[in-house]
PDB file as gemmi writes it, atoms N, CA and C in Angstrom:
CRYST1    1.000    1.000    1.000  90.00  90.00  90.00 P 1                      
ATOM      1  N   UNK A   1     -16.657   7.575   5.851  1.00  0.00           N  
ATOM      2  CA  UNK A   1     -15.396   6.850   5.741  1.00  0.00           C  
ATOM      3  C   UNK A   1     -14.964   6.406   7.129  1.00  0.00           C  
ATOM      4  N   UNK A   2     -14.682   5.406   7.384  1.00  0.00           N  
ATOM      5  CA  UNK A   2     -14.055   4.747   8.600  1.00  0.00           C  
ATOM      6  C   UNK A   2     -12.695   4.797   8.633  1.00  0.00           C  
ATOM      7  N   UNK A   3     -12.282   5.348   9.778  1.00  0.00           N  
ATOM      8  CA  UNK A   3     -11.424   5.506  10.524  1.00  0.00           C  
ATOM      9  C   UNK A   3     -10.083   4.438  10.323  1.00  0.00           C  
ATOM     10  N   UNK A   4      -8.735   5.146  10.796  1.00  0.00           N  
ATOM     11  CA  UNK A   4      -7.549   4.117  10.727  1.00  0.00           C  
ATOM     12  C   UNK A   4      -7.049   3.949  12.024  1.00  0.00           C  
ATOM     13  N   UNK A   5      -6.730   2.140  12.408  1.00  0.00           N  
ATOM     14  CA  UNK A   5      -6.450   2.171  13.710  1.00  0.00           C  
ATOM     15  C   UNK A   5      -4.560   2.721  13.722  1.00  0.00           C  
ATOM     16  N   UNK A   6      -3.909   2.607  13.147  1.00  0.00           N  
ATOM     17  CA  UNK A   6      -2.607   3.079  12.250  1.00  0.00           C  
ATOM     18  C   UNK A   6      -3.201   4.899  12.574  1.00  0.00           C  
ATOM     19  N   UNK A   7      -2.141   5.476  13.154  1.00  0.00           N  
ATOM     20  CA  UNK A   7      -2.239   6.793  12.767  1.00  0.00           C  
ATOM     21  C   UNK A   7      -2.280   7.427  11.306  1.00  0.00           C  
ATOM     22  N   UNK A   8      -2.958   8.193  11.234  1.00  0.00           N  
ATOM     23  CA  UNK A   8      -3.048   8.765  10.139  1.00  0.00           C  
ATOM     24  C   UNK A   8      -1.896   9.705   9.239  1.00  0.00           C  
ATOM     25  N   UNK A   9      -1.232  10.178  10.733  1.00  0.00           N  
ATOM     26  CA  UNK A   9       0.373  10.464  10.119  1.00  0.00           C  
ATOM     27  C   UNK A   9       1.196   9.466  10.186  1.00  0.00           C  
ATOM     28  N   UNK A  10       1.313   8.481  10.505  1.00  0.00           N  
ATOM     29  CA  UNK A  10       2.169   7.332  10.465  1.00  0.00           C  
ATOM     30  C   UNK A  10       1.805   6.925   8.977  1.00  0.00           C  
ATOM     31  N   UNK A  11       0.979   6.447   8.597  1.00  0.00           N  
ATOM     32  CA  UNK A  11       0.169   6.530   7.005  1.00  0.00           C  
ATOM     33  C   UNK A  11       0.370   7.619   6.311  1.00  0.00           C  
ATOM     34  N   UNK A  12       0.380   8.688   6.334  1.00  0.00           N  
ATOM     35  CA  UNK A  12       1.164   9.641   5.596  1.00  0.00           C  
ATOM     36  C   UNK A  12       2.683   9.996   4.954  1.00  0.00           C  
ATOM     37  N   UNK A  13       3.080   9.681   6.579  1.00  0.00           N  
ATOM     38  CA  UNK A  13       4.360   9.436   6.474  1.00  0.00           C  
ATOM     39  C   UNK A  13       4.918   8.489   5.536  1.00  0.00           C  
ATOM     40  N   UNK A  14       4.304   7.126   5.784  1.00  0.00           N  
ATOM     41  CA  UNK A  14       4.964   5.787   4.593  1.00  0.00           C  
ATOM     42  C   UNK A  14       4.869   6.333   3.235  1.00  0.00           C  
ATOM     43  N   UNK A  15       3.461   7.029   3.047  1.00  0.00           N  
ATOM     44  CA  UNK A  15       3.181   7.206   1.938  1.00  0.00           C  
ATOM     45  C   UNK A  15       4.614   8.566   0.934  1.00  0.00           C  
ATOM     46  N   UNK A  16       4.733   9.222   1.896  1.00  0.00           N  
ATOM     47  CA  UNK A  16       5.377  10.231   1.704  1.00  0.00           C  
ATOM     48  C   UNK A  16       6.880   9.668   0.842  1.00  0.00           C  
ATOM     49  N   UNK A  17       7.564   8.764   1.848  1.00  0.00           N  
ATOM     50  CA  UNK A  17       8.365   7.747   1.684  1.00  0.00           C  
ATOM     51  C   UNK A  17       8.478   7.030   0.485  1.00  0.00           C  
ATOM     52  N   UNK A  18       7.566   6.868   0.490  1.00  0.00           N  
ATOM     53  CA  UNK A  18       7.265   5.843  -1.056  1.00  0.00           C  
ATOM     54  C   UNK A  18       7.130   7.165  -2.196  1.00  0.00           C  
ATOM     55  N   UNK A  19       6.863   8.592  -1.891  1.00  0.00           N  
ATOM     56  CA  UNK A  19       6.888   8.930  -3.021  1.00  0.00           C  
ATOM     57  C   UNK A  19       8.573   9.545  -3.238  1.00  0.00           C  
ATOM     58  N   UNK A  20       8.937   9.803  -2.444  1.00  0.00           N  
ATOM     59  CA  UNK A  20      10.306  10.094  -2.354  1.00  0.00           C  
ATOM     60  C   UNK A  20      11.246   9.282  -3.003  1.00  0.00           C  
ATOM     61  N   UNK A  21      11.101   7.746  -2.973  1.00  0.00           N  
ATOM     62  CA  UNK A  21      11.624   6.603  -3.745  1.00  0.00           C  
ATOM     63  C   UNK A  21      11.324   6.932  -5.365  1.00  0.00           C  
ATOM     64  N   UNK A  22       9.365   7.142  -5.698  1.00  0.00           N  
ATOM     65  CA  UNK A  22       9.208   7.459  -6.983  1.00  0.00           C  
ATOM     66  C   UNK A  22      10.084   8.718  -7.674  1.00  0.00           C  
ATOM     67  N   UNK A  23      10.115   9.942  -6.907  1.00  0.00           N  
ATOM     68  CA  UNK A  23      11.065  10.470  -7.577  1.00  0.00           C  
ATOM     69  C   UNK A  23      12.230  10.212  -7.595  1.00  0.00           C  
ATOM     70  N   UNK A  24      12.909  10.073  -6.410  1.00  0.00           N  
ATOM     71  CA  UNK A  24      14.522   9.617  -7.180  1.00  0.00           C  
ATOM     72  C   UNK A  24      14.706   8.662  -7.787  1.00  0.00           C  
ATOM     73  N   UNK A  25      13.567   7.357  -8.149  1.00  0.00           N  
ATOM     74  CA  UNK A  25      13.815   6.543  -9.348  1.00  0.00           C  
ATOM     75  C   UNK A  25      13.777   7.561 -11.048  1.00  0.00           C  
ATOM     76  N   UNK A  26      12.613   8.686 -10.848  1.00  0.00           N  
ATOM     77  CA  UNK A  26      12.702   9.646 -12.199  1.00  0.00           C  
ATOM     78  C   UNK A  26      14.017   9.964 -12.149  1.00  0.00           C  
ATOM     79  N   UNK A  27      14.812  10.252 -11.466  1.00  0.00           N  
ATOM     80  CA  UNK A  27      16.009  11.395 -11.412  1.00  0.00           C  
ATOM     81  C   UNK A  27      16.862  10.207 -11.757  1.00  0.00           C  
ATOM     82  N   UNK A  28      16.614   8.825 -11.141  1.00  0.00           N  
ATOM     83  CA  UNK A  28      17.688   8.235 -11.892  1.00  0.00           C  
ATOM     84  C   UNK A  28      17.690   7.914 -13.122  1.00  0.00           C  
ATOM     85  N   UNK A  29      16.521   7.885 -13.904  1.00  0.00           N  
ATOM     86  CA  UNK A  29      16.082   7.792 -15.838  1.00  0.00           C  
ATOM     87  C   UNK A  29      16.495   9.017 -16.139  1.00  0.00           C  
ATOM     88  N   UNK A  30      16.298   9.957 -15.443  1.00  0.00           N  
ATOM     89  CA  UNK A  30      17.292  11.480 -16.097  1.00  0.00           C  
ATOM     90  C   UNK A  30      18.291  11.035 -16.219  1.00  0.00           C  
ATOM     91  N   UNK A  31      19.217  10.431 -15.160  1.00  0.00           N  
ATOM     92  CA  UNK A  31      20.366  10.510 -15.122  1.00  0.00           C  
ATOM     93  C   UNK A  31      21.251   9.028 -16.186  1.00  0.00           C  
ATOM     94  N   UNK A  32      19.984   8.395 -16.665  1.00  0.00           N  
ATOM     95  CA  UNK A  32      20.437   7.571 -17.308  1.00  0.00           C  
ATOM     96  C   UNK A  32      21.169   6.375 -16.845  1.00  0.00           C  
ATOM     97  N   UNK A  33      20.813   6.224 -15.988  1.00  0.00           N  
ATOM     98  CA  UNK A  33      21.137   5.223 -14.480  1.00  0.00           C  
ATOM     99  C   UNK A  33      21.204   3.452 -15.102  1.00  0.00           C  
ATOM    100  N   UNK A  34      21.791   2.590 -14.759  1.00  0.00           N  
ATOM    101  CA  UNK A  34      22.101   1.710 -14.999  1.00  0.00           C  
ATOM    102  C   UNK A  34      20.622   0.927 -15.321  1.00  0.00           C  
ATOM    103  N   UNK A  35      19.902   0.068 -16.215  1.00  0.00           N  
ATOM    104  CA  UNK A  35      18.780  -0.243 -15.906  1.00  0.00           C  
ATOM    105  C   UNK A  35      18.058  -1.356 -14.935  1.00  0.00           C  
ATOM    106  N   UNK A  36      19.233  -2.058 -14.927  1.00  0.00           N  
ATOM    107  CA  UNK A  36      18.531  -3.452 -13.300  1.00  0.00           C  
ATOM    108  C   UNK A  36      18.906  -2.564 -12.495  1.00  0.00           C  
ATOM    109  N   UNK A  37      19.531  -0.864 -12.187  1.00  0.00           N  
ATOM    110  CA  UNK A  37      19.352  -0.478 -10.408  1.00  0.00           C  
ATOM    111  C   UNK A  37      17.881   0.134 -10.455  1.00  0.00           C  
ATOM    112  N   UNK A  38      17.686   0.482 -11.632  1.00  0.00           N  
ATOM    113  CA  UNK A  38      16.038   1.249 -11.647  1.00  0.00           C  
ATOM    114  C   UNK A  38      14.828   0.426 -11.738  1.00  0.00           C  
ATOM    115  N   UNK A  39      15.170  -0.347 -11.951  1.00  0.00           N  
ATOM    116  CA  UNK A  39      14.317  -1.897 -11.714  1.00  0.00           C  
ATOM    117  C   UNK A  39      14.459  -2.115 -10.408  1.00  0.00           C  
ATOM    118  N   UNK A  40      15.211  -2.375  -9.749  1.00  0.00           N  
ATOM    119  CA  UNK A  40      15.469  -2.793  -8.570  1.00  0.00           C  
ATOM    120  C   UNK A  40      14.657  -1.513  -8.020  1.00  0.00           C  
ATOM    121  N   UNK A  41      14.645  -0.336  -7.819  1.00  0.00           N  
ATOM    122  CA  UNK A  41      14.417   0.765  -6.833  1.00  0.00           C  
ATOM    123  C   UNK A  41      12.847   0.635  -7.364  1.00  0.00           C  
ATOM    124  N   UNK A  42      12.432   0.723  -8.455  1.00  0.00           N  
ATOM    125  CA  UNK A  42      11.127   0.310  -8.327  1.00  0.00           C  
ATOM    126  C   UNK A  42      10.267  -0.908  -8.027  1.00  0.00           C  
ATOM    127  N   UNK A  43      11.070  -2.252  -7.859  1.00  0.00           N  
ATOM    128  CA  UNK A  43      10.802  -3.385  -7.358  1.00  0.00           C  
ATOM    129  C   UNK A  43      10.452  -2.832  -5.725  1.00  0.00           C  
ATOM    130  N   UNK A  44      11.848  -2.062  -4.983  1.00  0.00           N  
ATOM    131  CA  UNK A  44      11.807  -1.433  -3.984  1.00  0.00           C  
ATOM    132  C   UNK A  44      10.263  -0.740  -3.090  1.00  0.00           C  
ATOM    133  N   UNK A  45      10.173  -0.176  -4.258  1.00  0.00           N  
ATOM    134  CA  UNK A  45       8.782   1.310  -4.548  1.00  0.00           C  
ATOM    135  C   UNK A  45       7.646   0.527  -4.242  1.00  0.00           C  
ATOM    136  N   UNK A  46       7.213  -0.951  -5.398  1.00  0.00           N  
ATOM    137  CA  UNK A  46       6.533  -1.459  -4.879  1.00  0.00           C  
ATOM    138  C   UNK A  46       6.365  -2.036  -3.597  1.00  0.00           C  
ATOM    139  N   UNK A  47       7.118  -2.586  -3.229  1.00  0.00           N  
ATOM    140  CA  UNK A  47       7.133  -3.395  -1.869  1.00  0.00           C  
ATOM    141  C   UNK A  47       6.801  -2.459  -0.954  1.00  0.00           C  
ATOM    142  N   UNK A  48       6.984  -1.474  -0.737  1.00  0.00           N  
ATOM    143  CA  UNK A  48       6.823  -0.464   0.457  1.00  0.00           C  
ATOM    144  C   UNK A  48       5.271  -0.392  -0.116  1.00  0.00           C  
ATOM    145  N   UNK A  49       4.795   0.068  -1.255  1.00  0.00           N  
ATOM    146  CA  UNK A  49       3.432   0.344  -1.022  1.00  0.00           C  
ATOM    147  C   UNK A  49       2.305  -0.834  -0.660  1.00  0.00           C  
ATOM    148  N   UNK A  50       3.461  -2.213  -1.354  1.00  0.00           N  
ATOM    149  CA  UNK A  50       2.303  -3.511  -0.852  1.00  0.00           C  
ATOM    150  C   UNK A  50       2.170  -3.871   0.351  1.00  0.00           C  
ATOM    151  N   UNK A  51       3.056  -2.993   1.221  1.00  0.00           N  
ATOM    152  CA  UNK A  51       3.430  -3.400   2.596  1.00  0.00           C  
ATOM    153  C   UNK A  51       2.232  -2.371   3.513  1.00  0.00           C  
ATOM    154  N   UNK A  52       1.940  -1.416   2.531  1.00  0.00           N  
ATOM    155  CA  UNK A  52       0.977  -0.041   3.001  1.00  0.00           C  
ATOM    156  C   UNK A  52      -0.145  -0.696   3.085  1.00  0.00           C  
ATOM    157  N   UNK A  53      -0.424  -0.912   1.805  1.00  0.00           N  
ATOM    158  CA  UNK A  53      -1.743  -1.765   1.443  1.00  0.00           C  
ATOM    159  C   UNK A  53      -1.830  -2.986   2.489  1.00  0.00           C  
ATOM    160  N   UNK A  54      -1.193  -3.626   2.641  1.00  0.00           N  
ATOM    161  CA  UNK A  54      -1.362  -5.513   3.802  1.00  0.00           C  
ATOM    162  C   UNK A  54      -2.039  -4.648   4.767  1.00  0.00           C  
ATOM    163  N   UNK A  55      -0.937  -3.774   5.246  1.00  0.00           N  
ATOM    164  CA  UNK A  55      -1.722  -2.783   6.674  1.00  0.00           C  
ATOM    165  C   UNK A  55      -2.720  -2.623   6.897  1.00  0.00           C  
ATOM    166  N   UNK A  56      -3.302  -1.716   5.700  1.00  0.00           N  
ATOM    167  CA  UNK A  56      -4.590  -1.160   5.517  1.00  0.00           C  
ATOM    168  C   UNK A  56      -5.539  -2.447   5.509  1.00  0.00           C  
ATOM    169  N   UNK A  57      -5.540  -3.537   5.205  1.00  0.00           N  
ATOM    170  CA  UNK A  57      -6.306  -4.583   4.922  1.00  0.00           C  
ATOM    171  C   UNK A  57      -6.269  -5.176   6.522  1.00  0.00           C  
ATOM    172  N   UNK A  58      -5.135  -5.290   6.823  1.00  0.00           N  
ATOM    173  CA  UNK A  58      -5.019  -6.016   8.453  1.00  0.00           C  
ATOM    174  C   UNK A  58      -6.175  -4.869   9.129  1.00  0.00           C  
ATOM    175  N   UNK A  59      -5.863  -3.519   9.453  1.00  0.00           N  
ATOM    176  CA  UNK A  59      -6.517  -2.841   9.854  1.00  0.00           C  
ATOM    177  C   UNK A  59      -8.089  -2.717   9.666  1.00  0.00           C  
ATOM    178  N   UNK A  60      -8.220  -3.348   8.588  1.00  0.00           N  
ATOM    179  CA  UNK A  60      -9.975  -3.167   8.522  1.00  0.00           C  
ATOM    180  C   UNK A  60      -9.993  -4.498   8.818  1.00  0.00           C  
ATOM    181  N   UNK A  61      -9.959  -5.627   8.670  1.00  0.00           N  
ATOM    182  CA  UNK A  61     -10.114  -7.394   9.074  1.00  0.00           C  
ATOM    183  C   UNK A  61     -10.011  -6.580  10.982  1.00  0.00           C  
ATOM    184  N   UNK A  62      -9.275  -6.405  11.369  1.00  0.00           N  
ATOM    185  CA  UNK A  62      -9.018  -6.161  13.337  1.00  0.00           C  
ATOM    186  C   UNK A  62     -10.102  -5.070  13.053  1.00  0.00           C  
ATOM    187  N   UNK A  63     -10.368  -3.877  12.675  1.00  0.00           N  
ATOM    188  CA  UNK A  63     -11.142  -3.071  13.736  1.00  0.00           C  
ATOM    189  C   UNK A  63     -12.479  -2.823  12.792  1.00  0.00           C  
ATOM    190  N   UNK A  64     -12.369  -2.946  11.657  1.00  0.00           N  
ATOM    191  CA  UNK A  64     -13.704  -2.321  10.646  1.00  0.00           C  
ATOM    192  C   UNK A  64     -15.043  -3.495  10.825  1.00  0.00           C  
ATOM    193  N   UNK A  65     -14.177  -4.751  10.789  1.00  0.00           N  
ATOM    194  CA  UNK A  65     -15.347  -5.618  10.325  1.00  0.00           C  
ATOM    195  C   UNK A  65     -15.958  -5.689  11.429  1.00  0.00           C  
ATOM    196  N   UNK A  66     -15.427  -5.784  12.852  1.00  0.00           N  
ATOM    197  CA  UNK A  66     -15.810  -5.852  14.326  1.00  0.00           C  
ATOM    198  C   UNK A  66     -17.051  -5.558  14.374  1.00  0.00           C  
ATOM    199  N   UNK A  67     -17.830  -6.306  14.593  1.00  0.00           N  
ATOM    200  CA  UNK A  67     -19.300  -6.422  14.583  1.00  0.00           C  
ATOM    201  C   UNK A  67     -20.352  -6.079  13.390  1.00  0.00           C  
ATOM    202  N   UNK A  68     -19.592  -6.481  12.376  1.00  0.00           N  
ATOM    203  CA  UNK A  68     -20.176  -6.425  11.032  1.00  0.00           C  
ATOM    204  C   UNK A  68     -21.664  -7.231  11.226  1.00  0.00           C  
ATOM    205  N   UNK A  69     -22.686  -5.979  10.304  1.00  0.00           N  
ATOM    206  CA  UNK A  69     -24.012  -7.000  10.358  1.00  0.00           C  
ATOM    207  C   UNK A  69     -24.130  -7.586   9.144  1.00  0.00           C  
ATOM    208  N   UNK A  70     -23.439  -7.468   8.479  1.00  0.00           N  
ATOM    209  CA  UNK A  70     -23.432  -8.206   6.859  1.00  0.00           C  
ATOM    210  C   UNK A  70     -22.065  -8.797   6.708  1.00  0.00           C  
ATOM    211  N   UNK A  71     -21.836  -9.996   6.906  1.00  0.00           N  
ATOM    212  CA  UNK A  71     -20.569 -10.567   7.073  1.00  0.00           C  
ATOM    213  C   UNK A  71     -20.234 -11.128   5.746  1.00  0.00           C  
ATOM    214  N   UNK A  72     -20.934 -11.325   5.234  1.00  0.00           N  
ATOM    215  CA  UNK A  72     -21.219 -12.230   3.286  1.00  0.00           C  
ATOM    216  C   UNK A  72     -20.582 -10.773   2.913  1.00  0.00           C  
ATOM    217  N   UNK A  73     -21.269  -9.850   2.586  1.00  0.00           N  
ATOM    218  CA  UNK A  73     -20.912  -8.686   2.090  1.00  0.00           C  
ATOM    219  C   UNK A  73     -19.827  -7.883   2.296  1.00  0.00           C  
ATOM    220  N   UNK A  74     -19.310  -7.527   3.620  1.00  0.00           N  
ATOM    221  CA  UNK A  74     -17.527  -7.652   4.191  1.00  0.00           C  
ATOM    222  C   UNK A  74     -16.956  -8.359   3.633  1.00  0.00           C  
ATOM    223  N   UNK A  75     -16.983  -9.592   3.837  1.00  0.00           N  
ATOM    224  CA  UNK A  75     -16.190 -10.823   3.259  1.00  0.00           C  
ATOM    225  C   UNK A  75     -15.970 -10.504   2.014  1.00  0.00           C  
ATOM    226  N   UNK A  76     -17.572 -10.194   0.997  1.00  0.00           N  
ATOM    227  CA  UNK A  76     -16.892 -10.733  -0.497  1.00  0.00           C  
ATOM    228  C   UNK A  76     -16.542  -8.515  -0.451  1.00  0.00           C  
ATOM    229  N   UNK A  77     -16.289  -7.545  -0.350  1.00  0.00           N  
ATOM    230  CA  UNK A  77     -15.829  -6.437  -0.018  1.00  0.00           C  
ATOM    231  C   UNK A  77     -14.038  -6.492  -0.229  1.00  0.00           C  
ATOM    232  N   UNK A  78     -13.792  -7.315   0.581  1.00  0.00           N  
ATOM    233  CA  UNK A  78     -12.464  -7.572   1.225  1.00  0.00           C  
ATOM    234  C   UNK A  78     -11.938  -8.342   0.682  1.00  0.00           C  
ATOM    235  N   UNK A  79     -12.327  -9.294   0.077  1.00  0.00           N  
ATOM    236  CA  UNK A  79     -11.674 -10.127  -1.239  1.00  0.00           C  
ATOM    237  C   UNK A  79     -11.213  -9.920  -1.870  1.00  0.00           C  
ATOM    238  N   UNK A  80     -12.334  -8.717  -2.816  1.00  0.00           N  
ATOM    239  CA  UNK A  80     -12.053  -7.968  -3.914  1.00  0.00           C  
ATOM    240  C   UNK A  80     -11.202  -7.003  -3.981  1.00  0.00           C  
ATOM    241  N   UNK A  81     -10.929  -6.714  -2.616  1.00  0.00           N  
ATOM    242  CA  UNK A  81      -9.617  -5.744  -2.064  1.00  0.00           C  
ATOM    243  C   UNK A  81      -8.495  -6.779  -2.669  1.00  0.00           C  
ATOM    244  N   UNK A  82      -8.313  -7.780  -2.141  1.00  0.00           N  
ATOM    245  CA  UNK A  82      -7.422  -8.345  -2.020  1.00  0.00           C  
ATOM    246  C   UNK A  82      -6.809  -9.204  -3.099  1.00  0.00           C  
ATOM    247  N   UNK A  83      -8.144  -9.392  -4.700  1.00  0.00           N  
ATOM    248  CA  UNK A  83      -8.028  -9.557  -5.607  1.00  0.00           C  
ATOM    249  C   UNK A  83      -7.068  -8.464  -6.595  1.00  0.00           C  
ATOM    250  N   UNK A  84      -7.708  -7.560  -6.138  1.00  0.00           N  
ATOM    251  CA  UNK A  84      -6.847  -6.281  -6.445  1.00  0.00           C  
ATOM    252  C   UNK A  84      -5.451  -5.910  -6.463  1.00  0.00           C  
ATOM    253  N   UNK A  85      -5.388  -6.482  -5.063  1.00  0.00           N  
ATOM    254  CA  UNK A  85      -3.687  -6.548  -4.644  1.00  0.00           C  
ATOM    255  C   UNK A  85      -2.738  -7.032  -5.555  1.00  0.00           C  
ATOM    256  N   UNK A  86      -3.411  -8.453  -5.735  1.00  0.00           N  
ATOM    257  CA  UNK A  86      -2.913  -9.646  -6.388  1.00  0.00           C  
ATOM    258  C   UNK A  86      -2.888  -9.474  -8.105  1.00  0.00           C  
ATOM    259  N   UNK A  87      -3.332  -8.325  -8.032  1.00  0.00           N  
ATOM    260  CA  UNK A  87      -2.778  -8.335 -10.013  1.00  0.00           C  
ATOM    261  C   UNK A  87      -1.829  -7.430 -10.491  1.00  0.00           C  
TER     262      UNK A  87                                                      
END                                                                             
């Protein structure tokens, strides 16, 4: 597995973050919470993790591919990352 140029607790950390959002969106369906604010906090939820994910993708495009000997194969790799994103 290759390495993150992003600390690895800095990446933990977001992640941590984002789950902290997932539960207090549960606690707000306990609580029976208005339904566009729980929409909204999970609209929220996502964005922080698509913002994780861009990272992670910037981070391998700057330091992973860096002297890639199969550039066809990176390329279509990283697409499919990014196809992914997109659904």
């Amino acid at each position: 597995m290759r390495g993150y140029s992003a600390s690895k607790d800095q990446l933990l950390q977001r992640l941590a973050r984002v789950e902290g959002q997932i539960r207090g969106i549960s606690r707000m369906v306990d609580d029976e919470r208005y339904c566009i604010d729980v929409v909204t906090q999970i609209n929220a939820a996502r964005a922080a993790l698509d913002k994780i994910a861009l990272g992670l993708v910037d981070d391998h495009v700057r330091h992973c591919l860096k002297g890639s000997t199969d550039v066809d194969a990176d390329a279509d790799e990283l697409m499919d990352a990014v196809g992914r994103m997109l659904r």
